[in-house]
C-alpha positions in Angstrom: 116.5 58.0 101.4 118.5 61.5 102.0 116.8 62.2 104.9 117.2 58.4 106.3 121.0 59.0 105.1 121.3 62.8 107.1 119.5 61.4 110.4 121.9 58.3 110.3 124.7 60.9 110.2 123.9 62.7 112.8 123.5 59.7 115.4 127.3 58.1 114.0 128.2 61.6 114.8 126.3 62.2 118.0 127.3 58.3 118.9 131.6 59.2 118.2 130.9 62.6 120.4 129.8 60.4 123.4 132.9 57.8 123.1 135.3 60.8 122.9 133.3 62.1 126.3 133.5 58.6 128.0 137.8 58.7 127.0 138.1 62.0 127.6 136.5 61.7 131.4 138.8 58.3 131.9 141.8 60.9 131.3 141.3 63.5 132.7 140.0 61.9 136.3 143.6 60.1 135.5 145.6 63.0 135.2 143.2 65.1 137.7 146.6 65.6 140.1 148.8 66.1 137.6 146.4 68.8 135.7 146.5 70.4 139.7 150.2 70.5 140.2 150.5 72.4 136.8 147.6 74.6 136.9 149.6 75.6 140.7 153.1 76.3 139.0 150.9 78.3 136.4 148.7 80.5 139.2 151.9 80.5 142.0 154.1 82.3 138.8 151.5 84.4 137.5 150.6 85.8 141.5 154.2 86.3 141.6 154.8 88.4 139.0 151.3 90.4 140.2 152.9 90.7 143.8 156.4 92.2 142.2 154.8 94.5 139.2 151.2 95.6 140.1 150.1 98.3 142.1 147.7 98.0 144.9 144.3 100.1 144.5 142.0 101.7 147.1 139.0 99.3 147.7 136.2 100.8 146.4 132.5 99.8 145.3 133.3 98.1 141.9 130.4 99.3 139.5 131.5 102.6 140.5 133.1 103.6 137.0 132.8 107.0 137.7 135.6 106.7 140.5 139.2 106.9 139.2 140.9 104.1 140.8 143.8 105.4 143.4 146.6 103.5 144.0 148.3 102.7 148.0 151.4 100.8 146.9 152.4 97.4 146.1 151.1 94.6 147.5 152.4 92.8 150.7 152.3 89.1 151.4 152.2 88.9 154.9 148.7 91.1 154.3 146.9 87.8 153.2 147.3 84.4 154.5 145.8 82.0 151.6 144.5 83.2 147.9 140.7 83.7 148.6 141.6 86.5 151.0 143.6 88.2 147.7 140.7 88.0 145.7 139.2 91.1 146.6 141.7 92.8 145.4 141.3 95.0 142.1 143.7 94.2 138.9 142.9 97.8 137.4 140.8 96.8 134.3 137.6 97.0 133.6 135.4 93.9 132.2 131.6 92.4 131.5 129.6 90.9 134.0 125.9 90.0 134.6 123.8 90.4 137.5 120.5 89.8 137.5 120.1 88.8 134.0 121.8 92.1 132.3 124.9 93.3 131.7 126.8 95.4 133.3 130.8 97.0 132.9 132.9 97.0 136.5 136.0 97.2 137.9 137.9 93.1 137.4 138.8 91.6 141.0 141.5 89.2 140.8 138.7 86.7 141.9 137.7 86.7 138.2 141.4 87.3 136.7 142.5 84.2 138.3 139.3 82.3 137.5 139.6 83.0 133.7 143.3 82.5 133.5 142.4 78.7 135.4 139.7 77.8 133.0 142.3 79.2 130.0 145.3 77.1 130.7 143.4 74.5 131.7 140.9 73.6 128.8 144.4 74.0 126.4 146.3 71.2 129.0 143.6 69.7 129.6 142.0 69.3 125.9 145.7 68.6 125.0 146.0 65.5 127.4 142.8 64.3 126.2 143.7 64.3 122.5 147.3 62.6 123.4 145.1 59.3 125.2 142.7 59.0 122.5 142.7 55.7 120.9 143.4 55.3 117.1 140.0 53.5 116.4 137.9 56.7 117.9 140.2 58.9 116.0 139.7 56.9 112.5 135.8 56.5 113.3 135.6 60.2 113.8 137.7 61.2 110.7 135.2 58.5 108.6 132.2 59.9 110.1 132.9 64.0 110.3 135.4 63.6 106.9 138.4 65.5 109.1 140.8 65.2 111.2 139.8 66.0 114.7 141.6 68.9 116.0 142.4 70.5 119.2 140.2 73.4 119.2 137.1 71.1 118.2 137.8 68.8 121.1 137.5 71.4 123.5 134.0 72.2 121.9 133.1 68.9 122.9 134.2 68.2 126.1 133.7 72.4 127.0 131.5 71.3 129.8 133.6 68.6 131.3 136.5 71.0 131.7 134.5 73.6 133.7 133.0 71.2 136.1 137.2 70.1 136.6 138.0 73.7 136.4 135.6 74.3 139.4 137.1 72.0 141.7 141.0 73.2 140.6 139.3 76.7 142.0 137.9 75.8 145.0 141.5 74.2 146.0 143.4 77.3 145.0 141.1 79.2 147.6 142.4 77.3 150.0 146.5 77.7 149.0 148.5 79.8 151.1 149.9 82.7 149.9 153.3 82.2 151.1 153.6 78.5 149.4 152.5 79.8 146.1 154.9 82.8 146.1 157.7 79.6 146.9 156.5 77.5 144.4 157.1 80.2 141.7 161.0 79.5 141.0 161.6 76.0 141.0 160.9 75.1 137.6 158.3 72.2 136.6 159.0 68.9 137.7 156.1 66.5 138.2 158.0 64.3 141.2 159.5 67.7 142.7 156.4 69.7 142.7 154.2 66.5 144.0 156.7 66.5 146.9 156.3 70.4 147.5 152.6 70.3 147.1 152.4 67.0 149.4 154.7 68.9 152.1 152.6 71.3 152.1 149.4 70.3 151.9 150.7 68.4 155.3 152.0 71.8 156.9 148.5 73.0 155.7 146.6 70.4 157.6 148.7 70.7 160.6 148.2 74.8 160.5 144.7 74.4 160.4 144.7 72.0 163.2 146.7 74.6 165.1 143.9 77.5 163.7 141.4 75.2 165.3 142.8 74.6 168.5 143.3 78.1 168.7 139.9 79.5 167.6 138.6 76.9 170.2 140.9 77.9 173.2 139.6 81.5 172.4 136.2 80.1 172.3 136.5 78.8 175.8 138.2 81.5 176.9 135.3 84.2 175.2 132.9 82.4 177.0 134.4 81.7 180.6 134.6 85.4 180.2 131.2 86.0 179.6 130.2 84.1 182.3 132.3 85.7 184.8 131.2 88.9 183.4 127.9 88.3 183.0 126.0 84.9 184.0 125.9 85.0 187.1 124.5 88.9 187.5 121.2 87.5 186.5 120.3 84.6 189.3 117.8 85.7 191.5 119.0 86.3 194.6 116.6 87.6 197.1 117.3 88.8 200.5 116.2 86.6 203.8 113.4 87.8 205.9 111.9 90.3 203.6 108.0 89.6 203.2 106.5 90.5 200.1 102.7 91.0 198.7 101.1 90.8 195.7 98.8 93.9 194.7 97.6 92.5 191.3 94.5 93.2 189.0 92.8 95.6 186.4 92.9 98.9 186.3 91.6 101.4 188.7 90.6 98.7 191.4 92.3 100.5 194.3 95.7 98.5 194.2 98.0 101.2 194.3 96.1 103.1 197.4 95.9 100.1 199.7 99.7 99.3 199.4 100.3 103.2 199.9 97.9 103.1 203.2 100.5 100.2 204.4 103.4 102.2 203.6 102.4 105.2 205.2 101.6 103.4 208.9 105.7 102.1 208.3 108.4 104.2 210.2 110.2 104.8 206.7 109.1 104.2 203.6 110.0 104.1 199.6 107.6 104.5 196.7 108.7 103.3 192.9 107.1 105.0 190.4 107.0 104.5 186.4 106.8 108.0 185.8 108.0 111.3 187.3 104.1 112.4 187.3 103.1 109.4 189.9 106.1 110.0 191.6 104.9 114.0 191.7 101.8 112.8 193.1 102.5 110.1 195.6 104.5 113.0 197.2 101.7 115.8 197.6 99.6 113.3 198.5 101.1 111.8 201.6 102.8 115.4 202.7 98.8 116.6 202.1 97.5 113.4 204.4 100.1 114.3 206.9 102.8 111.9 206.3 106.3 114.0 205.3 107.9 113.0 202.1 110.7 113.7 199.8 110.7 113.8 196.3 113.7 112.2 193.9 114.2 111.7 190.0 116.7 112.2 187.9 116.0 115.8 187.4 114.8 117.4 190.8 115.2 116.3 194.4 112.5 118.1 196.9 113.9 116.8 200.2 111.2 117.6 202.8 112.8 118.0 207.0 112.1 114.8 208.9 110.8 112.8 205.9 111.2 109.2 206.8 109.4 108.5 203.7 110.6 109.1 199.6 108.6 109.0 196.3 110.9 108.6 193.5 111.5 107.6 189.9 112.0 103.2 190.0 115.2 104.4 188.2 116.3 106.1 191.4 116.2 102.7 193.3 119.3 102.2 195.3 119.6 98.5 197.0 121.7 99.4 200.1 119.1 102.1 201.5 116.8 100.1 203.8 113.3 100.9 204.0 110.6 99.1 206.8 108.2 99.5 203.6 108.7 99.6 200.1 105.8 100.1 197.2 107.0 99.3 193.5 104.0 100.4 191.3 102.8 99.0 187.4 105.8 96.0 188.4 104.3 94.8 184.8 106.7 96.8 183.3 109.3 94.0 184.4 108.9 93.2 180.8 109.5 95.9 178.9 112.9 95.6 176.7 114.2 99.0 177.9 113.1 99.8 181.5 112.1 96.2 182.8 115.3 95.8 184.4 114.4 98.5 186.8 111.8 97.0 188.2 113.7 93.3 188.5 116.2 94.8 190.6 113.8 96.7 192.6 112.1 94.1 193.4 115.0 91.3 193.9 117.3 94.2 195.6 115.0 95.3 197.8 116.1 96.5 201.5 113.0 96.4 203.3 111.1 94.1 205.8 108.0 94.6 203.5 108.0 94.6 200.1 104.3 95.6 198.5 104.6 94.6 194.7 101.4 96.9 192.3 100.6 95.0 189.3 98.3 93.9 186.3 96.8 90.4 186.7 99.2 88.8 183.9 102.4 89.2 186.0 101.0 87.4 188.7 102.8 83.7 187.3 106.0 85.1 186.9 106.4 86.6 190.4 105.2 83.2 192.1 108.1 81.4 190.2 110.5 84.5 191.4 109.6 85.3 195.0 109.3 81.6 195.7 108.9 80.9 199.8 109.1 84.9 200.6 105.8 85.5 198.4 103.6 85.8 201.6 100.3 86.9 200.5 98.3 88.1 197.1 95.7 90.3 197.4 93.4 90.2 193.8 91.5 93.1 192.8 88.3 93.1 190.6 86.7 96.0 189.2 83.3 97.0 191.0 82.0 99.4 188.2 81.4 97.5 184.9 82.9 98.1 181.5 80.1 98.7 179.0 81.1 98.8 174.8 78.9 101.0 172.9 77.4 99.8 169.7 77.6 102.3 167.7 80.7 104.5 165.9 81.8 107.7 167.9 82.1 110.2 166.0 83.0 113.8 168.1 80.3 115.2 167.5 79.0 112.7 169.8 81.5 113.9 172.6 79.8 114.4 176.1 81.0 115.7 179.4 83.4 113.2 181.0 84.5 111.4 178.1 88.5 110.7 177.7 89.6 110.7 173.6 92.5 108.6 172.8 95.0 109.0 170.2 98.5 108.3 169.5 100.4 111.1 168.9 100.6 114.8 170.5 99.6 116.1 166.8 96.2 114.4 167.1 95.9 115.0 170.5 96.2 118.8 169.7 94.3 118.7 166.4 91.6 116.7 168.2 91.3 119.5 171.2 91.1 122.5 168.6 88.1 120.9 167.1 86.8 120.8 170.3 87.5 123.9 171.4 86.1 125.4 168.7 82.9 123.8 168.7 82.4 125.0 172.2 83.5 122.9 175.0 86.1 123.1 177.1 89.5 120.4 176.5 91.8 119.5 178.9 95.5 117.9 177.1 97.5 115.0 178.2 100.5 113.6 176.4 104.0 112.2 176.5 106.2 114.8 176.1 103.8 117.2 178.2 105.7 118.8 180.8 104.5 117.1 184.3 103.4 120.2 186.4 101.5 120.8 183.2 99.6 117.7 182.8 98.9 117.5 186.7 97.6 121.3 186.0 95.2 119.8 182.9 94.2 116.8 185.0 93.0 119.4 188.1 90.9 121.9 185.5 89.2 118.4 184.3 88.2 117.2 188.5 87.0 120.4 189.1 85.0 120.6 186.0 86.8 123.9 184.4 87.1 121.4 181.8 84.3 118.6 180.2 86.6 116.8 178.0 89.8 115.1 178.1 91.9 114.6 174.9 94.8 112.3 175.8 97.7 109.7 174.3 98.2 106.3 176.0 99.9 108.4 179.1 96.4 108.4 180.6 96.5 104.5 180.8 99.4 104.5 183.9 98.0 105.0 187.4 95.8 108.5 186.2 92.6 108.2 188.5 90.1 110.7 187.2 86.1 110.8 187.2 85.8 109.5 183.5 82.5 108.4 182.3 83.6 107.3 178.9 87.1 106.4 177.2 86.7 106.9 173.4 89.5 105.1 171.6 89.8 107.8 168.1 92.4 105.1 166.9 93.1 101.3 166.8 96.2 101.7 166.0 100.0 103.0 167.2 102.9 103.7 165.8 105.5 101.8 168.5 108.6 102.9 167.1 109.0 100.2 164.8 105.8 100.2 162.9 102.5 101.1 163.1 100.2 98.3 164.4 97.0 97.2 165.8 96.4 97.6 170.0 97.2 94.9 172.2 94.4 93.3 174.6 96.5 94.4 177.4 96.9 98.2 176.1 93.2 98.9 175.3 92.1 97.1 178.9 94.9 99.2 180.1 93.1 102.3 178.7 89.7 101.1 178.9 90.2 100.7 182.4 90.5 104.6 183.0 87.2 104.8 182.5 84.4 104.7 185.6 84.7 106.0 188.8 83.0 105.2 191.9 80.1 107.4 193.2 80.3 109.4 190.2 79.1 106.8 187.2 78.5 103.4 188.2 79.2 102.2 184.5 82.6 103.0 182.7 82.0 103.3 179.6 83.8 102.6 176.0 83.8 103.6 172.8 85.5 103.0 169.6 85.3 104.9 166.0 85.6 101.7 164.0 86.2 97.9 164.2 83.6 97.6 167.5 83.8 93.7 167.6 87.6 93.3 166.8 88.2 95.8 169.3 85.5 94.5 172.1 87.1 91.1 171.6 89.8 92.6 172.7 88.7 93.9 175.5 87.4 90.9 177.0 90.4 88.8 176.1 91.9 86.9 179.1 95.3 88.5 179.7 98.3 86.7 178.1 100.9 86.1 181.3 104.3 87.5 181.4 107.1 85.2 180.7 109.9 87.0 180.6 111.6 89.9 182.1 114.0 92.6 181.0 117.7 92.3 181.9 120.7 95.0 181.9 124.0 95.6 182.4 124.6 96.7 186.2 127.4 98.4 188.0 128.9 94.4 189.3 128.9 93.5 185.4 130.6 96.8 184.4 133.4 96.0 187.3 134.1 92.9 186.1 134.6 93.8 182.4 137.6 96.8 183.4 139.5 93.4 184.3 139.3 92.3 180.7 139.0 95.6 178.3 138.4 99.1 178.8 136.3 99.9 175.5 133.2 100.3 175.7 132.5 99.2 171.9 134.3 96.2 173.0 131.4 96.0 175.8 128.6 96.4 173.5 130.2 93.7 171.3 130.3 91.1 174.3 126.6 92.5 175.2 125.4 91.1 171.8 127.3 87.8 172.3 126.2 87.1 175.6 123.1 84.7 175.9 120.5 85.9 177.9 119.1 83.5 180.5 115.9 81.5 180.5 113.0 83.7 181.0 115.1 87.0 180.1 115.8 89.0 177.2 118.4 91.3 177.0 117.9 95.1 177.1 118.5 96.6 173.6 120.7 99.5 174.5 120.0 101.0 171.0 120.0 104.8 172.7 123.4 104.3 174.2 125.2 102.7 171.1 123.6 105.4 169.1 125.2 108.1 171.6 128.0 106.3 172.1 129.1 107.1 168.2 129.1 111.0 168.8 132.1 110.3 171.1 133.6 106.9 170.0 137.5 107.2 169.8 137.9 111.4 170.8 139.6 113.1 173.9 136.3 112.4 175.5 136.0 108.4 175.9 139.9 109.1 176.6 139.5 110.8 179.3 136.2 109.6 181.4 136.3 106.7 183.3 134.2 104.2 181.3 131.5 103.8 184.4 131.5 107.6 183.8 130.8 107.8 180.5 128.3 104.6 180.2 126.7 107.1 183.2 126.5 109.9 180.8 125.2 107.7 177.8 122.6 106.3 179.8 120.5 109.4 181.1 117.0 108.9 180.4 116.5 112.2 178.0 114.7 112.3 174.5 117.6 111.5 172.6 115.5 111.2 169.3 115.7 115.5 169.2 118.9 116.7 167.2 118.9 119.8 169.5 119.0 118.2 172.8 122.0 115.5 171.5 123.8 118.7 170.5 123.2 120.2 174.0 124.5 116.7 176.0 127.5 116.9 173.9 128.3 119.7 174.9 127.9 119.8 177.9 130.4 116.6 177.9 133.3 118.4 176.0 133.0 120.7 179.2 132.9 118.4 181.8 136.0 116.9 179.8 137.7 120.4 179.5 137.1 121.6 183.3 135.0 124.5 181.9 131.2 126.4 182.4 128.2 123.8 181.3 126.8 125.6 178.9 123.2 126.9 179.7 120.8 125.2 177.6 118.7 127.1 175.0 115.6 128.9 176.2 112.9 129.8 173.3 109.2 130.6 174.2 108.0 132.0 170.5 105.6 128.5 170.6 104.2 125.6 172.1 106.7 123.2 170.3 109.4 125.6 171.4 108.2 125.7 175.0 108.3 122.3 175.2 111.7 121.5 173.7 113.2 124.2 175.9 111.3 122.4 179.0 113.3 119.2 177.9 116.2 121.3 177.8 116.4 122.2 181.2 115.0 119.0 182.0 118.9 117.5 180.9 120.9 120.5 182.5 119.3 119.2 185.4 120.3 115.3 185.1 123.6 116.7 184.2 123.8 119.5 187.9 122.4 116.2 189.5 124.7 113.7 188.6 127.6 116.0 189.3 125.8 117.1 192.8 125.5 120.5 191.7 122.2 121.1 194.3 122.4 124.5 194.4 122.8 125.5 190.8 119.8 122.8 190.2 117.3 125.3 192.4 117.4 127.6 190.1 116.6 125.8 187.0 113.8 123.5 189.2 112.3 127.4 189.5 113.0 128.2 185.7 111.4 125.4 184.3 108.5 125.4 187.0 107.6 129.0 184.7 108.6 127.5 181.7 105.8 124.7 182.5 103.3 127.4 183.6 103.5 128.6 180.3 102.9 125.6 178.6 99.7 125.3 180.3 98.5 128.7 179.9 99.1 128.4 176.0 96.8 124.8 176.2 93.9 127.2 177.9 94.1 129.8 175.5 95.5 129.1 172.3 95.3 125.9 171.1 91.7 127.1 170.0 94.0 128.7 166.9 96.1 125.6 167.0 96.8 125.4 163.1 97.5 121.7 161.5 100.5 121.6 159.3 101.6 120.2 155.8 104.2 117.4 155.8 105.4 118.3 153.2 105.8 122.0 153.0 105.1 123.0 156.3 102.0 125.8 156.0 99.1 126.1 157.8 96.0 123.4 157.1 92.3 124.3 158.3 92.7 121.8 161.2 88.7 120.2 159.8 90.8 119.3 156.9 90.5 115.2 156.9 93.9 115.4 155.1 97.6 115.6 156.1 99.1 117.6 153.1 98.3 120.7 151.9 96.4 121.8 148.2 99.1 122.9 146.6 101.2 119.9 147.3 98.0 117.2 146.2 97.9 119.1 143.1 101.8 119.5 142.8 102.1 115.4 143.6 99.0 114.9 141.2 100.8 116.4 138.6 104.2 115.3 138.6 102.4 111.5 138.4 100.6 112.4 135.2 103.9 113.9 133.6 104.9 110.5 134.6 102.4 108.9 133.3 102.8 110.7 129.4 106.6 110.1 129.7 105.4 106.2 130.0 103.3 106.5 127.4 
């Protein structure tokens, strides 16, 4: 019967809780404006008290105890527009908060000042008009049923909840109050008609300012992108020029593409050649000066003008739209899709001068330049391979390496590692890779035809327009590293590679090879190429014009870059290299001075930008085009192969730099210097790459290059080590 007496308790008192929850909602939905206009007087005196007596402290990261707080000043009104943008701001003190389920001390923000002072006054104004509307029979039931008086304090126990889900809505509307109407507010005293007016006027002057905000955010809007379009949009229609003819070279590799369009261009009175690489460009050259046909040479960073050329082999970079051609060749016009280059090859091929335009390309691109050319597409030649591909069945390993066989790897590390092992087990290597000077790699390719060499160990740079009598490609690795992340091939890049391999009259079946993962990897191979969709678009000399009429910055031009919407069937080129450069020299004497077309110029010349040494070497260089002084010479250092090479690249930029300026004559000089430099290069890949030593990441000494492992012994054991003392201290 005590029990049944407790539990009957507890529901009377559970049943009076409830009715003071249904009054106390009534109420306070009642006085909900009321509750506002006094909870505003409350915030608009306290903010102006804060605005007259506290100090203003430096912005900093607020769990940063460690930092003493430094103080700029008082606080100015006119440097916020409505409370939320104030709430950043720090009050000086330090209190509790949780993230993440813990606790943690940091520096108050007057986002949390204000927040606890609303929820303060209100629960006390709010429990207060609550207990005033309370009807006498719910205050005698509850006195009969709890045996006391119900108080203030216990009230807001009981309707706690209520009040914070009111509390968050009196927030969100102080968010939204103006500064400059709270600071009013704060000296006219409370009166509940004279304050409704005020806060009625202007909640109407708020409502008409926003309307005015809108229109204005919109006008700009309209205006932002009217300007885009007259800066950009219409730089990217196709516009082709009447009468010129153009044919389609497309299919795999090594099918003769590239040498039938070159046998056109050679029987034209004047002709142009667009190569992907300085290397083809190299090669196109000596070829039709050795055939009889006299041809300059241009790129970036040499010029080799030849006495009656008619004809020119240069870089597709060098492609200049009002020099007219009877013939013009654009090679691997694939690459119209690549995010950084494609544009290149778009323009070449929409900008054309020429009465016959030969386009060199992969089967895949063949779709895309039907829907571009359009009705001055006049004929497509296809190309099939007449040696077959065969994949062998079993896992290369190098000891299995033959005469004629190509190994491919991603990196010039494994490339070198791979060639010492070689070279050590007897046969003779020839090298190819990226950042291989290009007299040097033409020098490695020439040892391999005349069979100096049996063997060639090469990165992906074999895959672009390298014809050599290979009998087998051997891929040593599925997988690249493509500046992003490291990822499986591509069908396209191992047929691109693959492709290399077979040569007419020599083996009548290319073959391929793979260390691991045959059938993935074959599948690859035969995998029907996926077409190109899209092409590559940039910003042009027209696009750079139009922008001086609007600003003069060229962060304000990388900004309008990002916003601007590429067209269907185009993505935008990233510019990553430029804004990156563009930071060493962002608000100094030297964006100042240069004429932004200048400077963009400067930012945009196609060296290796990732090496710290050569970014210190274009900067300066810069400051003394700037200053009207010497260029200073770039660094020469010959003590290794890494040092060769970076001092190759070196002079490679002095030269873009003598170039660009049309400093000819001082550019003869260093064509000759870094001709040796290049020589040098080579003669260290004949002789002593056989001592080529691998290196520990970590600490940077010598590895036996058989060594299956990238870090030294002393570092495994060091790393094994510190993770058992790890492991104890866990324990």
């Amino acid at each position: 019967m005590k029990k049944e007496a407790e539990e009957q308790l507890l529901e009377e008192k559970a049943l009076i809780r409830e009715k003071i929850s249904q009054n106390a909602r009534v109420t306070l939905e009642k006085y909900q404006e009321i509750s506002y206009l006094k909870i505003r007087y409350h915030i608009a005196k306290d903010l102006f008290h804060i605005f007259k007596e506290n100090p203003k402290y430096k912005d900093i990261d607020t769990f940063m105890l460690e930092q003493k707080l430094t103080e700029e000043g008082s606080f100015q009104p006119d440097d916020y527009s409505v409370l939320a943008d104030f709430f950043d701001e720090l009050t000086g003190q330090i209190h509790q908060t949780t993230h993440w389920g813990r606790h943690y001390f940091e520096y108050e923000t007057y986002e949390y000042y204000f927040e606890k002072e609303v929820i303060k006054f209100f629960e006390d104004i709010g429990s207060q008009q609550v207990l005033l509307g309370l009807p006498a029979d719910i205050m005698s039931d509850y006195e009969k049923t709890v045996d006391d008086k119900l108080s203030k304090e216990e009230l807001k126990r009981i309707i706690r909840d209520m009040l914070l889900a009111y509390t968050d809505g009196y927030l969100y509307k102080l968010h939204e109050e103006y500064i400059s109407d709270l600071l009013g507010l704060a000296e006219t005293p409370f009166d509940e008609m004279i304050h409704r007016e005020i806060y009625e006027r202007d909640l109407e002057a708020r409502i008409r300012m926003k309307e005015e905000e809108e229109a204005e955010r919109k006008r700009k809007k309209e205006e932002e992108a009217r300007m885009l379009e007259d800066i950009f949009g219409r730089e990217y229609n196709p516009s082709l020029r009447r009468n010129v003819r153009y044919i389609l070279h497309i299919g795999e590799t090594n099918t003769g593409k590239t040498h039938h369009a070159l046998e056109r261009m050679k029987e034209a009175k004047s002709g142009l050649y667009l190569a992907p690489l300085r290397l083809l460009a190299l090669e196109v050259y000596e070829k039709l000066n050795t055939e009889g046909v006299p041809c300059s040479l241009k790129t970036g960073e040499e010029e080799k003008p030849v006495e009656g050329a008619a004809h020119i082999s240069c870089t597709v970079e060098m492609f200049h739209e009002k020099d007219f051609y009877h013939v013009v060749v654009i090679d691997e016009s694939q690459m119209i899709a690549d995010k950084d280059r494609g544009f290149s090859w778009y323009k070449a091929i929409t900008k054309a001068n020429a009465e016959e335009v030969h386009i060199i390309g992969s089967m895949n691109i063949k779709s895309i330049m039907m829907e571009l050319l359009e009705d001055n597409l006049m004929e497509i030649y296809e190309y099939s391979r007449d040696i077959p591909l065969q994949v062998e069945n079993k896992e290369f390993s190098l000891n299995y390496t033959k005469k004629g066989d190509a190994l491919v790897c991603f990196s010039r590390r494994q490339v070198l590692e791979n060639a010492s092992k070689l070279q050590n087990s007897g046969r003779q290597v020839s090298m190819i890779y990226g950042s291989m000077p290009p007299e040097t790699r033409k020098k490695q390719m020439e040892r391999f035809v005349k069979g100096e060499t049996i063997v060639i160990v090469a990165t992906d740079a074999i895959g672009m327009g390298l014809n050599l009598p290979i009998r087998r490609i051997v891929f040593l690795e599925n997988e690249k590293f493509d500046g992003t992340r490291r990822r499986r091939l591509t069908s396209q890049e191992v047929k691109q590679i693959a492709g290399r391999a077979g040569r007419k009259g020599i083996y009548d079946v290319g073959k391929v090879a793979f260390t691991s993962d045959i059938n993935i990897m074959a599948k690859l191979l035969e995998k029907g190429d996926e077409p190109v969709a899209i092409f590559s678009i940039a910003p042009t000399s027209g696009i750079f014009e139009r922008f001086q009429k609007y600003h003069r910055s060229l962060a304000v031009f990388f900004e309008l870059w990002d916003q601007f919407e590429s067209p269907k069937g185009t993505k935008k080129a990233s510019l990553s290299e430029e804004r990156e450069l563009y930071e060493y020299v962002r608000d100094t004497e030297i964006e100042a001075r240069l004429p932004m077309m200048d400077l963009y110029g400067f930012l945009h010349l196609p060296f290796s930008s990732r090496e710290p040494a050569l970014i210190d070497q274009w900067l300066e260089t810069i400051k003394a085009i700037v200053a009207d002084t010497e260029l200073p010479e770039p660094v020469i250092k010959t003590a290794s192969l890494e040092e060769l090479e970076l001092s190759y690249k070196a002079i490679g930029l002095h030269l873009l730099f003598l170039y660009k300026l049309g400093r000819k004559t001082e550019a003869v000089y260093w064509e000759r210097l870094r001709t040796g430099l290049s020589d040098d290069v080579h003669e260290f890949l004949k002789t002593e790459v056989k001592n080529y030593k691998k290196k520990c990441r970590h600490c940077g000494k010598g590895i036996h290059v058989e060594s299956p492992y990238q870090i030294c012994d002393a570092c495994h054991s060091a790393r094994f080590r510190n993770r058992s003392d790890g492991r104890d201290r866990w324990r």
